[in-house]
C-alpha positions as CSV (number, residue, x, y, z in Angstrom):
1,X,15.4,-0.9,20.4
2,X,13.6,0.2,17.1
3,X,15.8,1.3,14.2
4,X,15.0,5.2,14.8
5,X,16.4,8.1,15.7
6,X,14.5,8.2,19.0
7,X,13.7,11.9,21.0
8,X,12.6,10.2,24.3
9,X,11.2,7.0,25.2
10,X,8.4,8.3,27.4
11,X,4.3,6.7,27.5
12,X,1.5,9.2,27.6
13,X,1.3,12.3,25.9
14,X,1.6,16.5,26.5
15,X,-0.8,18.3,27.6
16,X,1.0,21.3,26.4
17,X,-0.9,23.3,23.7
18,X,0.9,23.8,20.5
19,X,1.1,27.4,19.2
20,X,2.1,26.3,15.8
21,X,-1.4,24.2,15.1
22,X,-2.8,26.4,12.4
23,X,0.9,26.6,10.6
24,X,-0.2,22.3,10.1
25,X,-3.2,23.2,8.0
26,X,-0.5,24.6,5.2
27,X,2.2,21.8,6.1
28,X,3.8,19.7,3.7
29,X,2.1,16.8,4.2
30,X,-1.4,18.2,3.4
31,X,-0.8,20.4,1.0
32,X,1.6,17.8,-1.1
33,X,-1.5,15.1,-1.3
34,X,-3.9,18.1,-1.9
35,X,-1.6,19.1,-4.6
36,X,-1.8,15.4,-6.1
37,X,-5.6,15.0,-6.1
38,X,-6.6,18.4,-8.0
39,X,-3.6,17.4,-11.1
40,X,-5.4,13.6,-11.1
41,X,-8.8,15.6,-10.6
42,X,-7.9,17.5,-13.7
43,X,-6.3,14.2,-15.4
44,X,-10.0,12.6,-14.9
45,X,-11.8,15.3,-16.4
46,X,-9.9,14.7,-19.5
47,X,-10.5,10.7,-19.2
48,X,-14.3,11.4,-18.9
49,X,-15.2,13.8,-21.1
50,X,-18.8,13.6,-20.7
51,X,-19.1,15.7,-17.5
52,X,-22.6,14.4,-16.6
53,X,-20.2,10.9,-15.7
54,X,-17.1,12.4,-14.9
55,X,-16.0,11.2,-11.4
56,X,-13.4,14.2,-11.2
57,X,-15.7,16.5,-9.2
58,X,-16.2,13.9,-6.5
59,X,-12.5,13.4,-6.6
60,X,-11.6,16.6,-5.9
61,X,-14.1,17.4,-3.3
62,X,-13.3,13.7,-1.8
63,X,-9.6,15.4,-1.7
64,X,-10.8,18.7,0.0
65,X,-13.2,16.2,2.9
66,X,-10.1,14.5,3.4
67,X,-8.0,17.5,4.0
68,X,-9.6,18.6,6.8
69,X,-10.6,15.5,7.9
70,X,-6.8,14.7,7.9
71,X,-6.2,18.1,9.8
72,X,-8.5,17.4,12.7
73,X,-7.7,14.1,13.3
74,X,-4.2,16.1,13.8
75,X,-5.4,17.1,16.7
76,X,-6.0,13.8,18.6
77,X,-3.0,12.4,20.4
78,X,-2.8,8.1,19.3
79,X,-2.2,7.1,23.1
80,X,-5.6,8.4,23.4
81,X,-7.1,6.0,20.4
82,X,-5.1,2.7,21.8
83,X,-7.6,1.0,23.3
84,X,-10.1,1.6,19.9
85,X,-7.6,-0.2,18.0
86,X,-9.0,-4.2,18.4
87,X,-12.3,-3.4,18.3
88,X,-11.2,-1.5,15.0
89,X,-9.1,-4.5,13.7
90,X,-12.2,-6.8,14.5
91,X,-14.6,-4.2,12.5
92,X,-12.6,-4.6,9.6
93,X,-12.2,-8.0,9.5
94,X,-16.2,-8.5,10.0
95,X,-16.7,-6.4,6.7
96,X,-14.4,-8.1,4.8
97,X,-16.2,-11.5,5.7
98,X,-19.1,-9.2,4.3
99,X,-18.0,-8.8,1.7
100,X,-18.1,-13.1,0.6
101,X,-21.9,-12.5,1.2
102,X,-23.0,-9.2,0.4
103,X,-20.0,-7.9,-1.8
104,X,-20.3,-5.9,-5.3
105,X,-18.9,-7.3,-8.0
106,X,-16.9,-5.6,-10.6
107,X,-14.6,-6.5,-13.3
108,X,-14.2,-10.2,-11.7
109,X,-13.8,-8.8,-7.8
110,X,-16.0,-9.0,-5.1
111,X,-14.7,-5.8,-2.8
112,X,-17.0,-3.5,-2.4
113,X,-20.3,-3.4,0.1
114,X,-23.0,-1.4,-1.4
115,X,-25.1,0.9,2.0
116,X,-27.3,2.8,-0.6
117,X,-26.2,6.4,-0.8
118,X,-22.5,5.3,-0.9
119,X,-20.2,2.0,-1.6
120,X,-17.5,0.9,0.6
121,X,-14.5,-1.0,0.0
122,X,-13.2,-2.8,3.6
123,X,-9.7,-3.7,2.1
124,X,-9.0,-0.5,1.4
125,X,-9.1,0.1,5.5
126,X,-7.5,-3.1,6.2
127,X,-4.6,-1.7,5.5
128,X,-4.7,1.4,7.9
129,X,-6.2,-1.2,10.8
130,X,-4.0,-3.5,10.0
131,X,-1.0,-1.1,10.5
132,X,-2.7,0.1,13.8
133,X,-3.0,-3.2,15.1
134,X,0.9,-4.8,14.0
135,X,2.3,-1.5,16.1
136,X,0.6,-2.2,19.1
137,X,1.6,-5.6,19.2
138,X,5.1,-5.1,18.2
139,X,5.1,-2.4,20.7
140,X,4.5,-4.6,23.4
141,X,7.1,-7.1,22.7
142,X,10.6,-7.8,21.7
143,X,11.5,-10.0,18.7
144,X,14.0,-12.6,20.1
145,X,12.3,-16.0,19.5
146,X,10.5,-17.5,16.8
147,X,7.4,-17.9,19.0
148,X,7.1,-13.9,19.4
149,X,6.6,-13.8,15.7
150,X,3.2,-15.7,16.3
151,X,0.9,-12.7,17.0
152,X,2.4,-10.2,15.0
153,X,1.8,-12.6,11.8
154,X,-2.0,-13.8,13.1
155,X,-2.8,-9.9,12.9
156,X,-1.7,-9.8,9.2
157,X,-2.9,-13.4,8.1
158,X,-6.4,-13.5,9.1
159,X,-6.9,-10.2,6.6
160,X,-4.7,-11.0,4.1
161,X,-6.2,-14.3,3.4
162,X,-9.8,-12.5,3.3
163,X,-8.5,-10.0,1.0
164,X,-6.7,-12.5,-1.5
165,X,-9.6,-14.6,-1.8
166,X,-11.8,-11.7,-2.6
167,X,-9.7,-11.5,-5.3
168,X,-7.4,-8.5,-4.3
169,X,-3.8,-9.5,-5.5
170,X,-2.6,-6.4,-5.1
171,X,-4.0,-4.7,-1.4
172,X,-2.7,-8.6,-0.3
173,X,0.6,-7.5,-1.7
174,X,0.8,-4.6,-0.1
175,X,-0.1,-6.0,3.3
176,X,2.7,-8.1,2.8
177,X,5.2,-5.2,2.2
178,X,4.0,-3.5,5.2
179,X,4.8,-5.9,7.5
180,X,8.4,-7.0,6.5
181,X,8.9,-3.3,6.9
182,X,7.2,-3.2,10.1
183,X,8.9,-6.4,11.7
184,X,12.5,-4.5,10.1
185,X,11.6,-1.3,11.8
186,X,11.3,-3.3,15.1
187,X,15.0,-5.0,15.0
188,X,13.9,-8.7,13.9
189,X,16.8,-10.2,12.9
190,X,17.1,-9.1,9.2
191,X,18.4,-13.1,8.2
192,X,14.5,-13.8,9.3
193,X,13.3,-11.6,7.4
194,X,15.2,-12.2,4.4
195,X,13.2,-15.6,5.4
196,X,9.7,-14.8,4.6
197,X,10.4,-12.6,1.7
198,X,11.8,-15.2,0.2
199,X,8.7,-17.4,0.2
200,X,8.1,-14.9,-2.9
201,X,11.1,-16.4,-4.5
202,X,10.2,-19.7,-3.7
203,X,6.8,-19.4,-5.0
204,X,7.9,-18.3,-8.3
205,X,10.6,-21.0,-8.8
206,X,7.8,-23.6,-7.9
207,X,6.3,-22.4,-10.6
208,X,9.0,-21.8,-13.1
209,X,12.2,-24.0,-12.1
210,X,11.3,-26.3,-9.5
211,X,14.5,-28.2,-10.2
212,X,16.4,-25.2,-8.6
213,X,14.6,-25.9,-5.5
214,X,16.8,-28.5,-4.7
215,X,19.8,-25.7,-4.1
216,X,17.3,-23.2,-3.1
217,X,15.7,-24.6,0.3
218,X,19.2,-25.8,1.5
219,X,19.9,-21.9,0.9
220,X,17.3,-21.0,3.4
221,X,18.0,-23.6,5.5
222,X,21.9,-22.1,6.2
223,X,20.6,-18.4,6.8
224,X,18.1,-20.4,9.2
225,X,21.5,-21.8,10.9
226,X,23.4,-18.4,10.6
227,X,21.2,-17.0,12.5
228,X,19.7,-18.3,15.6
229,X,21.2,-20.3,19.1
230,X,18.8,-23.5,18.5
231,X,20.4,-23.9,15.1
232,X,19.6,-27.2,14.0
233,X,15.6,-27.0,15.1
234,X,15.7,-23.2,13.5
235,X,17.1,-24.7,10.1
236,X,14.8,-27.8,10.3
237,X,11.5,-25.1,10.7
238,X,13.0,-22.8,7.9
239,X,12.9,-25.5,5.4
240,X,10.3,-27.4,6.6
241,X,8.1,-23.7,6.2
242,X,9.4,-23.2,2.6
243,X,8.9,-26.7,1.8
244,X,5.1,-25.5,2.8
245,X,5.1,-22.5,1.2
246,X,6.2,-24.4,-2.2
247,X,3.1,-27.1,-1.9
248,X,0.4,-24.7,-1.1
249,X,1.9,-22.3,-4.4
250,X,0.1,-24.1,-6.8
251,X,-3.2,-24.4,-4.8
252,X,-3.0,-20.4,-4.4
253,X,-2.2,-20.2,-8.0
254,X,-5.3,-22.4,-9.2
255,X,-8.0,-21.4,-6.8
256,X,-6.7,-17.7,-5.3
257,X,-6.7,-15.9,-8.8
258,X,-9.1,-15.7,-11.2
259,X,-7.8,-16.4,-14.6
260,X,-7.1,-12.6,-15.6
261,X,-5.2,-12.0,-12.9
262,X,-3.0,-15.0,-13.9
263,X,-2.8,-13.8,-17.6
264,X,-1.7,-10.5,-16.4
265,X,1.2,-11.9,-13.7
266,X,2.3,-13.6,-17.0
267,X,1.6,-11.3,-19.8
268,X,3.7,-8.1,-18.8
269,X,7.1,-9.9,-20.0
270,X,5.3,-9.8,-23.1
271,X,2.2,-8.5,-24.0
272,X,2.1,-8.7,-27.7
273,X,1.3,-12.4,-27.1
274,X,-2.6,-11.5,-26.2
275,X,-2.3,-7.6,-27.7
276,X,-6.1,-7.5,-27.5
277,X,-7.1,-9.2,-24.4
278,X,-4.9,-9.0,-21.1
279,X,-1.7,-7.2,-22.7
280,X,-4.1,-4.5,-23.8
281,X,-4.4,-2.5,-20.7
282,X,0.2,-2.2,-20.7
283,X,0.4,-1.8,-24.5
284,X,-1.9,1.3,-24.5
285,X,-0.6,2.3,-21.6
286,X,2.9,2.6,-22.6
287,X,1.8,4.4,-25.7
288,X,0.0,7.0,-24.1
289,X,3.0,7.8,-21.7
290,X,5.7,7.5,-25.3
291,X,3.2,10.0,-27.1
292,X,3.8,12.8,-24.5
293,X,7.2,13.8,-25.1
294,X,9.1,15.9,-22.6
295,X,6.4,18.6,-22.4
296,X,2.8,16.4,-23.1
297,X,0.0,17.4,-25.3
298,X,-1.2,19.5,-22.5
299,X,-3.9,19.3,-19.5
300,X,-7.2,17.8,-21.3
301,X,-5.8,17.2,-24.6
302,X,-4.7,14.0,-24.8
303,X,-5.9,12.2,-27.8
304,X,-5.6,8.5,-26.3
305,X,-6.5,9.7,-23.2
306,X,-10.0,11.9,-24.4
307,X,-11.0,8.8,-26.7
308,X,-10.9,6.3,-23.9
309,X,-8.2,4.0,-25.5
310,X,-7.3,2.7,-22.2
311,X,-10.1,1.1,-19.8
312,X,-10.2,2.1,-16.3
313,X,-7.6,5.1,-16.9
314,X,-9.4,7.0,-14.1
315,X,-8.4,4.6,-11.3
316,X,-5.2,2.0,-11.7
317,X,-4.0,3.8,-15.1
318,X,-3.9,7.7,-13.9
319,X,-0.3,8.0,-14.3
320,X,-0.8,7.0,-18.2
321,X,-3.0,10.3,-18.8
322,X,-0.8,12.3,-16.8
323,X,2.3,10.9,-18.9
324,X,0.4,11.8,-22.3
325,X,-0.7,15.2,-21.2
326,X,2.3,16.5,-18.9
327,X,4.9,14.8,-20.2
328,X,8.4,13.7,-18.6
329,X,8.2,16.7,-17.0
330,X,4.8,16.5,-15.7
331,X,6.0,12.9,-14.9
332,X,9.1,13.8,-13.3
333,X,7.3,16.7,-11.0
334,X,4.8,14.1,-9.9
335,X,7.7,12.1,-8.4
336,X,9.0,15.0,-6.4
337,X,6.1,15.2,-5.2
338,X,6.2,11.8,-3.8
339,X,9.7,11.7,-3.0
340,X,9.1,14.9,-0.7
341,X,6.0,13.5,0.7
342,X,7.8,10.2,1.9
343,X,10.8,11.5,2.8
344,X,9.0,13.5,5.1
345,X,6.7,10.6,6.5
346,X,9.9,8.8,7.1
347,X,11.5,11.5,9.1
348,X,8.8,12.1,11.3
349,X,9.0,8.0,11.9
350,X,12.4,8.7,13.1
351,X,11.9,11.3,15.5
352,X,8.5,10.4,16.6
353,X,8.4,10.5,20.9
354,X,7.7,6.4,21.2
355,X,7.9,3.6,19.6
356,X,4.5,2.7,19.3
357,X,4.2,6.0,17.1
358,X,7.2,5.3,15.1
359,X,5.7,2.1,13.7
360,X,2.5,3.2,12.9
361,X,4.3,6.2,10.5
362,X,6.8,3.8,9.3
363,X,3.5,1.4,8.4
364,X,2.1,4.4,6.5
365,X,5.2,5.4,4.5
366,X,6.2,1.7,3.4
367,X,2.3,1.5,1.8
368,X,2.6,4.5,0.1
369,X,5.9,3.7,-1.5
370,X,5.1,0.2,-1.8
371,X,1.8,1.5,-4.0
372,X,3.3,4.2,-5.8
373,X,6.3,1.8,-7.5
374,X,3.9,-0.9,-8.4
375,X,1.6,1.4,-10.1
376,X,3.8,3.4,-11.6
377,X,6.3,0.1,-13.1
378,X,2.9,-1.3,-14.1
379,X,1.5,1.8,-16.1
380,X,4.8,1.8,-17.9
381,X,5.2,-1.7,-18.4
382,X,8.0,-2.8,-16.0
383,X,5.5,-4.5,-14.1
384,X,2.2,-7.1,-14.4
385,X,-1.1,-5.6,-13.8
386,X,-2.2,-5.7,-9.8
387,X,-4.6,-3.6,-9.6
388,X,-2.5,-1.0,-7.4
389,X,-4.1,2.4,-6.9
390,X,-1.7,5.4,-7.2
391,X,-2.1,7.4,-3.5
392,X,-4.1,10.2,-3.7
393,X,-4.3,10.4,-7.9
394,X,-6.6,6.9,-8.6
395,X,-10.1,7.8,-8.6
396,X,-11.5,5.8,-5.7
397,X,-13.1,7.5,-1.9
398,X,-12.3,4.8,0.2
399,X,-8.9,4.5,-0.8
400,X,-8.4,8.7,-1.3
401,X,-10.5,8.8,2.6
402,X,-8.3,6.5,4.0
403,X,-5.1,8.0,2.6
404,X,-5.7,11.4,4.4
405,X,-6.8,9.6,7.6
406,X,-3.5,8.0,7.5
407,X,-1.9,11.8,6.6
408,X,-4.0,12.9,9.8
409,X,-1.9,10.3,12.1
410,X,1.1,11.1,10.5
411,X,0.0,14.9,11.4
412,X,-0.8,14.4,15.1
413,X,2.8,12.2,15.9
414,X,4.8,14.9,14.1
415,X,2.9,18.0,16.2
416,X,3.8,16.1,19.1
417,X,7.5,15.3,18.6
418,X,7.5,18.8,17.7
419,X,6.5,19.9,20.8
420,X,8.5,18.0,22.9
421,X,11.3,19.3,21.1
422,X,9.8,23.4,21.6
């Protein structure tokens, strides 16, 4: 059924104790994100020199809490958790709607609830819920029909819709991502697929060349055709959908995004145009990075990065400071890193015992590499500004908790397959 290298197709879980547990606390997949947090811990220090404000203590021991948090949630098989997962889905969405009344705002967004000792940022657990909550749906059904697409899309709508209102362009993004990778993994028809990503493309010609619409829609009207027995009331809802899609564009466009976010979708083909206003953040960026070399100035002695030429370095910008201070090389080992660390997400994804547990890793891998190559085409100006945090090098604790939740998941389905396999 799912596009996977399955083991065995069996419910339920072993009871069988593992004698390889502790060998998990040194595996790959924790030491790799471990690895990543003390270089951007390190990377922090140099942005905030002032130690009394530096956030690169709490990054680090954020890193080291998630760790072990990530290690002992290892330990708890995700049959056991199934029944948590709604009430988990409906937890999140009641903090995001939070949020419209009780939400922080900074820099323009409204995404963060404020309990006193600590702030919170819901969106930033949408994601893993939101994962959690498409796998057990698409685990319980089969994609033939256009109907069974109805729940699977309700459990990514309702949040994404909180989430780009808030504004978060970019977590919306990556929900989106998720999903058509989701839906893929579970054998939808890859000509519907090719359906709803292209409401991106349809957006932007709206925008830009709506006169190309007129060949465009009759485009995704055909694939409609190619691709389904009820051809003529498949191709009618295609282009009746993008049609949609195309009138609300413009309603999204004026009303979703505050104006910077607009200036910055626009601004990265060419951000001399407003050099000291919303092309600031990529111009500086890119210099930084340039100014490294092959080899970098070397850990803490960046001179862009130590003087604070770039805002908000710590969090959406990391990959700047480590470009000026490790250079290509630095740069280059980073993406190993990564590469490594989803390669092996993805292979556990294939091998994992059912296909409930397959989805849920696949969910995981296609955020993190949806997040790392936005961030890291934005800091070096191949891409606008989103507001993407790097996994488990932008300063943030929700997002770094969150991440080694999701490693923890990705821990317990791998010591499973494993032992089915022992």
């Amino acid at each position: 059924m799912f596009r996977r290298i399955s083991l065995l197709n069996k419910r339920g879980f072993l009871q069988k104790k593992d004698n390889f547990n502790r060998g998990f606390l040194f595996s790959p997949l924790l030491l790799i994100p471990l690895s990543l947090v003390i270089i951007s811990g390190l990377s922090i220090k140099s942005i905030q020199a002032d130690l009394t404000a530096s956030n690169y203590l709490s990054h680090v021991l954020t890193g080291f809490f998630g760790y072990f948090l990530a290690f002992f949630i290892s330990y708890i098989p995700l049959e056991r958790i199934r029944k948590y997962l709604i009430p988990f889905y409906f937890f999140t969405l009641i903090s995001l709607v939070l949020i419209y009344f009780f939400g922080i705002s900074v820099s323009g967004a409204q995404r963060w609830l404020n309990f006193g000792i600590f702030s919170f940022q819901p969106s930033e657990v949408a994601k893993l819920s939101t994962i959690l909550t498409l796998a057990l749906v698409l685990d319980r059904k089969i994609i033939l029909k256009i109907r069974d697409l109805i729940s699977p899309l309700l459990v990514v709508i309702i949040p994404w819709l909180l989430i780009f209102f808030q504004p978060d362009l970019g977590t919306s993004l990556v929900l989106l991502f998720l999903t058509c990778v989701m839906l893929y993994w579970s054998q939808m028809p890859i000509e519907w697929l090719l359906m709803l990503v292209f409401c991106i493309f349809t957006s932007i010609l709206y925008l830009t060349f709506p006169n190309v619409l007129i060949f465009w829609i009759p485009f995704i009207g055909y694939l409609a055709y190619r691709s389904s027995t009820k051809k003529i009331i498949f191709s009618v809802l295609a282009i009746s959908f993008h049609l949609l899609v195309a009138k609300l564009t413009p309603i999204l466009w004026q009303y979703g995004l505050k104006e910077y976010q607009k200036d910055r979708l626009v601004l990265f083909l060419d951000p001399n145009r407003d050099p000291l206003g919303g092309g600031y953040h990529l111009i500086q960026s890119k210099i930084a990075i340039g100014s490294g070399g092959l080899f970098g100035t070397g850990l803490l002695q960046g001179k862009l990065t130590n003087l604070q030429f770039i805002p908000e370095q710590h969090t959406d910008f990391i990959f700047s400071a480590l470009g000026e201070e490790l250079g290509f090389v630095g740069c280059i080992i980073v993406l190993f890193l990564f590469f490594f660390l989803i390669k092996k997400i993805i292979n556990t994804a294939t091998n994992a015992r059912t296909n409930f547990e397959s989805l849920i890793v696949i969910g995981i891998a296609s955020t993190f590499l949806f997040q790392i190559i936005i961030n890291i085409n934005m800091t070096i100006g191949l891409g606008p500004v989103t507001g993407i945090p790097l996994p488990f090098m932008s300063y943030g604790r929700t997002s770094l908790v969150t991440n080694f939740i999701s490693i923890g998941f990705v821990l317990s389905i791998l010591k499973r397959s494993r032992s089915l396999r022992s």
